[in-house]
Biopython code that builds the backbone (N, CA, C, O; Angstrom):
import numpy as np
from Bio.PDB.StructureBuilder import StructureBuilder

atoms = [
    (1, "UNK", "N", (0.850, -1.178, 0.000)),
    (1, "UNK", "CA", (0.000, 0.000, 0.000)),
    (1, "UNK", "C", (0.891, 1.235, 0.000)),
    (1, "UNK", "O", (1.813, 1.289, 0.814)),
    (2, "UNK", "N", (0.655, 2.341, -0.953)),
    (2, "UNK", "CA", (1.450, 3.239, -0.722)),
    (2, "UNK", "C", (0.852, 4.069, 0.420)),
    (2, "UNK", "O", (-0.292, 4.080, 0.873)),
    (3, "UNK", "N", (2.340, 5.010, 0.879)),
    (3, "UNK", "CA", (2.685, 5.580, 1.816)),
    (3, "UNK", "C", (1.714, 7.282, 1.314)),
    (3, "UNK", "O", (1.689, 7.955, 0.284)),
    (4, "UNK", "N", (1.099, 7.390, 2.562)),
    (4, "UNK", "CA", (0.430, 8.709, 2.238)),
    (4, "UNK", "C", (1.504, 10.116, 2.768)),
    (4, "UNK", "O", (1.389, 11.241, 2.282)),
    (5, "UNK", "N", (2.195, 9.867, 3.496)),
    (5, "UNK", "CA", (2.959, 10.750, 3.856)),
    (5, "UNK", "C", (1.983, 11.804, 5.592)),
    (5, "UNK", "O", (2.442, 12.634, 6.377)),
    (6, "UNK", "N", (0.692, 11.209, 5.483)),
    (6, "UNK", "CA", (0.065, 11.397, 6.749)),
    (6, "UNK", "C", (0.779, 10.536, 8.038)),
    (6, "UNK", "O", (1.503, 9.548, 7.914)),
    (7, "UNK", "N", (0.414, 11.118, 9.159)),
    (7, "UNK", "CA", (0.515, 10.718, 10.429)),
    (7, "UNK", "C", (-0.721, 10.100, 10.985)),
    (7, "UNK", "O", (-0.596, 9.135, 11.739)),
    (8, "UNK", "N", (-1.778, 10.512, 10.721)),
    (8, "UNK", "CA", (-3.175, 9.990, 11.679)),
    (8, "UNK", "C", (-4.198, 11.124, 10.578)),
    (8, "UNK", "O", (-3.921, 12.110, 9.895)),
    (9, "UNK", "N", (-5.255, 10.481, 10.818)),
    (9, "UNK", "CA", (-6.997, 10.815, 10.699)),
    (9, "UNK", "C", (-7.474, 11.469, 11.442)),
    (9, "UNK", "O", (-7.029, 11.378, 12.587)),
    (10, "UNK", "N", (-8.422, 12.293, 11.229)),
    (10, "UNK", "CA", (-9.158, 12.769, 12.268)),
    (10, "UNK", "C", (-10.543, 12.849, 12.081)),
    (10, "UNK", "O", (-10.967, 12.255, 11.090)),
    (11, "UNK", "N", (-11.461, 13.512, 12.881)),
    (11, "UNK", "CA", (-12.592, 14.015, 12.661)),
    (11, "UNK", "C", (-13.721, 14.501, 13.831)),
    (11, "UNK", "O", (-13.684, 14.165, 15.015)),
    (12, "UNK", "N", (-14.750, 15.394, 13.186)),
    (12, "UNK", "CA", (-14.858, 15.154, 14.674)),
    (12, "UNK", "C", (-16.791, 14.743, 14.254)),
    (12, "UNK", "O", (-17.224, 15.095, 13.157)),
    (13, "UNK", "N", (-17.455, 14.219, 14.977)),
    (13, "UNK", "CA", (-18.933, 13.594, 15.308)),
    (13, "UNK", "C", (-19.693, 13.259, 16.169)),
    (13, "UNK", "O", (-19.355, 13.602, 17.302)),
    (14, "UNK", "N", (-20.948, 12.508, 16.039)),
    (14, "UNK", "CA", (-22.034, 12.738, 17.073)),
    (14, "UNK", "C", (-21.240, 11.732, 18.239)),
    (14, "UNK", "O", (-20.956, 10.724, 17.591)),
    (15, "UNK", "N", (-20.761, 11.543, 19.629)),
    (15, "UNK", "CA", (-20.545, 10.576, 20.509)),
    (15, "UNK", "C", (-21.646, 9.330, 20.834)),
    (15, "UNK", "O", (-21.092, 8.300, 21.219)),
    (16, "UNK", "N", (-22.681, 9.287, 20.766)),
    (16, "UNK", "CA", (-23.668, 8.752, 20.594)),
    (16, "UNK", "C", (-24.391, 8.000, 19.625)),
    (16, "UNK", "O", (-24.632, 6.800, 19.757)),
    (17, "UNK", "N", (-24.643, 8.501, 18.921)),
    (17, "UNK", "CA", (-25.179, 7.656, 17.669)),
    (17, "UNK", "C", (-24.457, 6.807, 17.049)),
    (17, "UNK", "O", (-23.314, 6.995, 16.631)),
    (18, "UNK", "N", (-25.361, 5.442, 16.933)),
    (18, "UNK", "CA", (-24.748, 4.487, 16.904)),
    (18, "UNK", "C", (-23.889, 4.401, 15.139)),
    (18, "UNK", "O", (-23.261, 3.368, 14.908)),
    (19, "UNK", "N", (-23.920, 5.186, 14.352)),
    (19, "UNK", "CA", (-23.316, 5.301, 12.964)),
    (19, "UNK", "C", (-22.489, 6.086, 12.810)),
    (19, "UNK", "O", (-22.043, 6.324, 11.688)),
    (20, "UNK", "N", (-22.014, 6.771, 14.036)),
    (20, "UNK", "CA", (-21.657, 7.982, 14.499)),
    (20, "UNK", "C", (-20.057, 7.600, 15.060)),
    (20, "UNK", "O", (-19.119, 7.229, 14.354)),
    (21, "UNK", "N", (-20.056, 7.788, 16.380)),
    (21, "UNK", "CA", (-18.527, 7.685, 17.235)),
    (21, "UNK", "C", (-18.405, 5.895, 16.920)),
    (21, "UNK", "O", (-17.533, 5.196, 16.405)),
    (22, "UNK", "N", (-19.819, 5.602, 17.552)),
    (22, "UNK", "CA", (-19.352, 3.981, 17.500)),
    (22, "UNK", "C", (-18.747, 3.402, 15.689)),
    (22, "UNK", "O", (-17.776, 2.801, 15.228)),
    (23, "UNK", "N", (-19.423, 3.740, 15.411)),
    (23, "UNK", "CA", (-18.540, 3.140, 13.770)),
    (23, "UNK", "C", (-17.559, 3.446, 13.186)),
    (23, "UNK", "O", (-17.123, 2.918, 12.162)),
    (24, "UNK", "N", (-16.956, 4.644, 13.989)),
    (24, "UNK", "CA", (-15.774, 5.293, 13.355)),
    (24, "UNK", "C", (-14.749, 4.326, 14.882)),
    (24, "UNK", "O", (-13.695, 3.873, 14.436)),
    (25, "UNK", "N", (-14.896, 4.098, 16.028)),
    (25, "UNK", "CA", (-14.399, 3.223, 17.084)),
    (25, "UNK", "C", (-13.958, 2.143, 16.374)),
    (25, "UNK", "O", (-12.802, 2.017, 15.970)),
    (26, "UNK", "N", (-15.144, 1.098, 16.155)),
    (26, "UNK", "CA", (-14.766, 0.279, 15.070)),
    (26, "UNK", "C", (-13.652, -0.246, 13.780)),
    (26, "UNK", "O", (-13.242, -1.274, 13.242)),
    (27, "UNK", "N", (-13.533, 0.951, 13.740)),
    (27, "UNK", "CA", (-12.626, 0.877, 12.159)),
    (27, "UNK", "C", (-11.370, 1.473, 12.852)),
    (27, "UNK", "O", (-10.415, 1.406, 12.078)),
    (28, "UNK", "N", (-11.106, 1.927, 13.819)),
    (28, "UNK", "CA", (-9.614, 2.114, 14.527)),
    (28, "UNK", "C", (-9.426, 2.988, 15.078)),
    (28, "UNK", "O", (-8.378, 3.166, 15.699)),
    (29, "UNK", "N", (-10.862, 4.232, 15.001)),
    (29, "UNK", "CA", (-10.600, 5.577, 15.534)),
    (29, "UNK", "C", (-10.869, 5.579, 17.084)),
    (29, "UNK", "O", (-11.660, 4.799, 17.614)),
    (30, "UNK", "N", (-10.005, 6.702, 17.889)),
    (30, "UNK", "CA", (-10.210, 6.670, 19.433)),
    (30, "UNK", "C", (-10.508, 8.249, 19.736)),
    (30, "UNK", "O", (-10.287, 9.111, 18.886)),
    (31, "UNK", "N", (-11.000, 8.523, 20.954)),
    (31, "UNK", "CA", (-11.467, 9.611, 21.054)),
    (31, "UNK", "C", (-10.461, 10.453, 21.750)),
    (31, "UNK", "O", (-9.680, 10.039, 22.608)),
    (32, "UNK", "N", (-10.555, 11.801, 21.260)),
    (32, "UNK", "CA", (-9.193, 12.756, 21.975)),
    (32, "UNK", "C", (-9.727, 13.053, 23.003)),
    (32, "UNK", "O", (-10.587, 13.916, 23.177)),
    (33, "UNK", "N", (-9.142, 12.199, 23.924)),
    (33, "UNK", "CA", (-9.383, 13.037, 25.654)),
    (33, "UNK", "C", (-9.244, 14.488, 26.115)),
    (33, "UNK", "O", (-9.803, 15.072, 27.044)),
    (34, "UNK", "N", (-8.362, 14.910, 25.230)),
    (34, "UNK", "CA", (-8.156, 16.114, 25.522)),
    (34, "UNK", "C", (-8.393, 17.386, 24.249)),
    (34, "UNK", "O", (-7.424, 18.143, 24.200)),
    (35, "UNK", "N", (-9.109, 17.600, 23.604)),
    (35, "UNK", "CA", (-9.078, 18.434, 22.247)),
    (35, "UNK", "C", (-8.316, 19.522, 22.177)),
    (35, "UNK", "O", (-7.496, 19.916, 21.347)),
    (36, "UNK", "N", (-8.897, 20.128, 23.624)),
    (36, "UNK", "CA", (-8.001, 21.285, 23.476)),
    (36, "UNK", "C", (-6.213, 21.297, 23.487)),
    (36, "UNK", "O", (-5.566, 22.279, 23.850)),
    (37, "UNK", "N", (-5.788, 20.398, 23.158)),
    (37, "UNK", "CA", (-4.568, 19.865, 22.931)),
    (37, "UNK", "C", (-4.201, 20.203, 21.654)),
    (37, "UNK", "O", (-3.090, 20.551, 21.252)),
    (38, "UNK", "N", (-5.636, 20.020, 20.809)),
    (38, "UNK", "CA", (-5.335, 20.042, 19.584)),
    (38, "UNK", "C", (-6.361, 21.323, 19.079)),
    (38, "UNK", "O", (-7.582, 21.351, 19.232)),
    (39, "UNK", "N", (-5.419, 22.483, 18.365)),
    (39, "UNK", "CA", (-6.006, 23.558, 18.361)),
    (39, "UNK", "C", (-7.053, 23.734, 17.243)),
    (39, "UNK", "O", (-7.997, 24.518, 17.341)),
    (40, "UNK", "N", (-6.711, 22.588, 15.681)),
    (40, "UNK", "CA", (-7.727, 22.549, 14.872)),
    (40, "UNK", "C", (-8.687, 22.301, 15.142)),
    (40, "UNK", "O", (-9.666, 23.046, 15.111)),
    (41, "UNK", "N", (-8.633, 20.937, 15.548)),
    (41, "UNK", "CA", (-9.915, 20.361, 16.281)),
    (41, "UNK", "C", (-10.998, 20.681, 17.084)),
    (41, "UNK", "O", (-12.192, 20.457, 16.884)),
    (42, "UNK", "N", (-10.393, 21.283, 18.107)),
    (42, "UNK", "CA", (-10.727, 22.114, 19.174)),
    (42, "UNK", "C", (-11.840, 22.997, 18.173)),
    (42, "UNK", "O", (-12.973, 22.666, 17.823)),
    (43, "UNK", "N", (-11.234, 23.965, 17.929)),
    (43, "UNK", "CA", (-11.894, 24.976, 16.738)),
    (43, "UNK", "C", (-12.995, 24.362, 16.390)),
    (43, "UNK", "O", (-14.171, 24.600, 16.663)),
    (44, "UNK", "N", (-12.526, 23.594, 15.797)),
    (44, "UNK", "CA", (-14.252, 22.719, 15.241)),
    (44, "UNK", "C", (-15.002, 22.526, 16.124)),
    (44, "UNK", "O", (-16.019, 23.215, 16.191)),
    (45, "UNK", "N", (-14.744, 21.558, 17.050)),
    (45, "UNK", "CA", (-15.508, 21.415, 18.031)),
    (45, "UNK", "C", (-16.357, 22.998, 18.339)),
    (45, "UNK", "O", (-17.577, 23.010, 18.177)),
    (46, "UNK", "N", (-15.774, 24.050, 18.699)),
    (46, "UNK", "CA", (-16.223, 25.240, 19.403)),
    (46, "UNK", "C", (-16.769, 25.882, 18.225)),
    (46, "UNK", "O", (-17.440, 26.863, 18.544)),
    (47, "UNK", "N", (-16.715, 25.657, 16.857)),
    (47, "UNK", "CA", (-17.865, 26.207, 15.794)),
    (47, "UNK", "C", (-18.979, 25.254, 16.242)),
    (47, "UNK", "O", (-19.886, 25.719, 16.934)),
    (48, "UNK", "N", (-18.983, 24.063, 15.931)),
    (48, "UNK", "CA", (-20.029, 23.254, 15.927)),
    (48, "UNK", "C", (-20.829, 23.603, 17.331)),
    (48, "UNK", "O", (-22.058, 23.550, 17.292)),
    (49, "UNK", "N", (-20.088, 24.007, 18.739)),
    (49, "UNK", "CA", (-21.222, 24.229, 19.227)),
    (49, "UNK", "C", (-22.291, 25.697, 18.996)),
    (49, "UNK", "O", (-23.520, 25.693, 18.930)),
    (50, "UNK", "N", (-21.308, 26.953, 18.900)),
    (50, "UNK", "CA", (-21.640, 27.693, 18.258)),
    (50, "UNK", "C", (-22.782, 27.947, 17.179)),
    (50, "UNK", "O", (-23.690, 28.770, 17.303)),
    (51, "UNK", "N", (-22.562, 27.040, 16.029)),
    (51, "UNK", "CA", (-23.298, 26.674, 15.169)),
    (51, "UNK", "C", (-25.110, 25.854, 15.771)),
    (51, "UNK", "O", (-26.130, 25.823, 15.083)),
    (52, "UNK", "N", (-24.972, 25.401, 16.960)),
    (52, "UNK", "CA", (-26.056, 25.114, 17.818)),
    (52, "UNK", "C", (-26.023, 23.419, 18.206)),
    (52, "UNK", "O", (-26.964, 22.887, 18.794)),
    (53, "UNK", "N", (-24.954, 22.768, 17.836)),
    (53, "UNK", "CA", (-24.704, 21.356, 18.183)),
    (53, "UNK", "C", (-24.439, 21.295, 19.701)),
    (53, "UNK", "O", (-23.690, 22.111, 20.238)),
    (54, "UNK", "N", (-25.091, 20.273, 20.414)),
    (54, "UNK", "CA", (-24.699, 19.880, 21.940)),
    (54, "UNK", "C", (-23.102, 20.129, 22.129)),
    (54, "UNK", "O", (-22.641, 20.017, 20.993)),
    (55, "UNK", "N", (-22.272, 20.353, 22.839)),
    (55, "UNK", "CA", (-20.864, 19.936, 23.328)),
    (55, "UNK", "C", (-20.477, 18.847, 23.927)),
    (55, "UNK", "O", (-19.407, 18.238, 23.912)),
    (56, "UNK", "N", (-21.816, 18.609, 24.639)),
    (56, "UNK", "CA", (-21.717, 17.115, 25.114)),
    (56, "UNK", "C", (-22.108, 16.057, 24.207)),
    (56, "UNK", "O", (-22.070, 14.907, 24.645)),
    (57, "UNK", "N", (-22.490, 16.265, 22.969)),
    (57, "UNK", "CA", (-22.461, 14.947, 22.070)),
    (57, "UNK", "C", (-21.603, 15.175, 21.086)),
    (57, "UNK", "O", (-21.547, 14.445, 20.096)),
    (58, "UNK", "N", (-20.835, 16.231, 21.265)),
    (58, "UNK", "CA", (-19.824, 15.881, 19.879)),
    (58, "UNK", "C", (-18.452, 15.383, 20.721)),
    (58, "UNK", "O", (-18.240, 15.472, 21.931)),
    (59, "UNK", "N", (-17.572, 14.812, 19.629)),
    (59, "UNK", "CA", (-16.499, 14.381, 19.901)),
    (59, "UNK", "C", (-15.686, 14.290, 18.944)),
    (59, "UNK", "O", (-16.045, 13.954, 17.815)),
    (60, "UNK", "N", (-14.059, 14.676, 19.367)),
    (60, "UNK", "CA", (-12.940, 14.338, 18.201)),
    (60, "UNK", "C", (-12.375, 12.952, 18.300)),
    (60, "UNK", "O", (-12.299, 12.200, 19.271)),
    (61, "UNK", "N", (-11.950, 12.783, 16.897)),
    (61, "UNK", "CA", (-11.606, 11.257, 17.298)),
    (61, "UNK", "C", (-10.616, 11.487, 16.058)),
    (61, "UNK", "O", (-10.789, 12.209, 15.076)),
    (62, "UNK", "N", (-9.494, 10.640, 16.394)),
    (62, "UNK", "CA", (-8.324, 9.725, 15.718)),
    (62, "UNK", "C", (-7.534, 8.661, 15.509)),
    (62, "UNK", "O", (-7.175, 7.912, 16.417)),
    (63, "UNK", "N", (-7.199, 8.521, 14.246)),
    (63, "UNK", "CA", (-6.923, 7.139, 13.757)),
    (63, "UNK", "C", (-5.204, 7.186, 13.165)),
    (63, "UNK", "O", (-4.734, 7.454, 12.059)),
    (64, "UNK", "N", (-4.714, 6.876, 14.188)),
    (64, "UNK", "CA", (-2.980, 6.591, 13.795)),
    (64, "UNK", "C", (-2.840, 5.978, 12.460)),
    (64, "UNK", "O", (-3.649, 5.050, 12.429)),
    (65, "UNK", "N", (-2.108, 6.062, 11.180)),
    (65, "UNK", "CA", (-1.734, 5.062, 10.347)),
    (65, "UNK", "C", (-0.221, 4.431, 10.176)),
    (65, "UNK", "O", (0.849, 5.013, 9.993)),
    (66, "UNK", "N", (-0.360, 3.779, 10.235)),
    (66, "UNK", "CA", (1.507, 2.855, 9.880)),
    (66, "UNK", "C", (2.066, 3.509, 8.950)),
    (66, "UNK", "O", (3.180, 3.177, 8.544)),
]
sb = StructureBuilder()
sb.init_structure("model")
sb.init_model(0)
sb.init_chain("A")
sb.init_seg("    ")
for serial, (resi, resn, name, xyz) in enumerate(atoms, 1):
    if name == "N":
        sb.init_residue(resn, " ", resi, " ")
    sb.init_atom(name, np.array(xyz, "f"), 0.0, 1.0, " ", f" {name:<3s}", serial, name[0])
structure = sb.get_structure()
């Protein structure tokens, strides 16, 4: 498989719904305990609530690649 030259995946989605955090869990992704660690992310997160999404159902999540 070629080499993407990435480090990890990201994204961020509903924590709850089952097509949602759980299916992206599944396939290898884990949730950032800490977002504000990560300043893109973060960002998103704080539009999306902004934008009128819960804070407590969204979540960032990432997927390391080899």
């Amino acid at each position: 498989m070629p080499t993407t030259g990435f480090a990890a995946l990201t994204l961020t989605t509903f924590r709850d719904v089952p097509w949602n955090a759980p299916f992206y869990a599944r396939l290898g992704f884990s949730e950032i305990a800490e977002p504000e660690e990560h300043a893109r992310l973060n960002a998103e997160l704080e539009k999306e609530v902004a934008e009128g999404l819960s804070g407590e159902q969204r979540v960032a999540m990432i997927r390391f690649l080899n």
